[in-house]
C-alpha angles and dihedrals in degrees: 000000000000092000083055085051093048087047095058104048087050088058100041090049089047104055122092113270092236091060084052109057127021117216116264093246090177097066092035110129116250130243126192116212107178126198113217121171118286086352139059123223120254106019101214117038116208125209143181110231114240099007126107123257143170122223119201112202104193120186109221094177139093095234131049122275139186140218118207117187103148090161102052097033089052095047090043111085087231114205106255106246088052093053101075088057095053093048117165090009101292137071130206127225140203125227099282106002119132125202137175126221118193124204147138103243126228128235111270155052111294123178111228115196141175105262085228122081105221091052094048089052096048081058107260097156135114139197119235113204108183104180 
């Protein structure tokens, strides 16, 4: 009995902190990225390392956009149910969907850019500064 009880604080001690304790999602502060045609609002996007956030992606135009961001999503410890939508770093939306992405964002500068040409070079892009 007390060697079980030994065992399972050793374990409990041992494991990552992140296999410990989930992030409180509920309480997570929100974060509105909107999607306009040929620009995201707003242009540079400012998170807290480490702590949980949602971000909302809202389409307010009246055809569908996209918002690619590989390297930030990859580094983000992104919540599970959220990570199939965001597959391969980028998620498309239709004219008017909304859709919320929780994470816990990772230290550094990531580019964020529209997945289609002609709105990347009439300048839909976006800086992510996670400090």
């Amino acid at each position: 009995m007390r060697f079980a009880a030994l065992a399972f604080i050793f374990l409990a001690v041992a494991a990552p902190a992140s296999a410990q304790r989930e992030p409180e999602w509920r309480i997570a502060p929100e974060q509105d990225v909107l999607l306009h045609p040929f620009e995201y609002e707003p242009r540079v996007i400012r998170l807290e390392a480490g702590r949980p956030v949602k971000l909302h992606f809202v389409n307010n135009g009246r055809a569908t956009l996209s918002f690619s961001a590989p390297a930030f999503f990859r580094a983000a410890r992104v919540r599970a149910r959220d990570a199939r939508g965001i597959a391969g770093g980028w998620l498309r939306l239709a004219p008017g969907e909304r859709r919320t992405v929780a994470l816990v964002p990772a230290p550094g500068r990531y580019r964020a850019r529209s997945a289609n040409l002609s709105h990347r070079l009439r300048g839909m892009s976006a800086q992510i500064i996670v400090e």
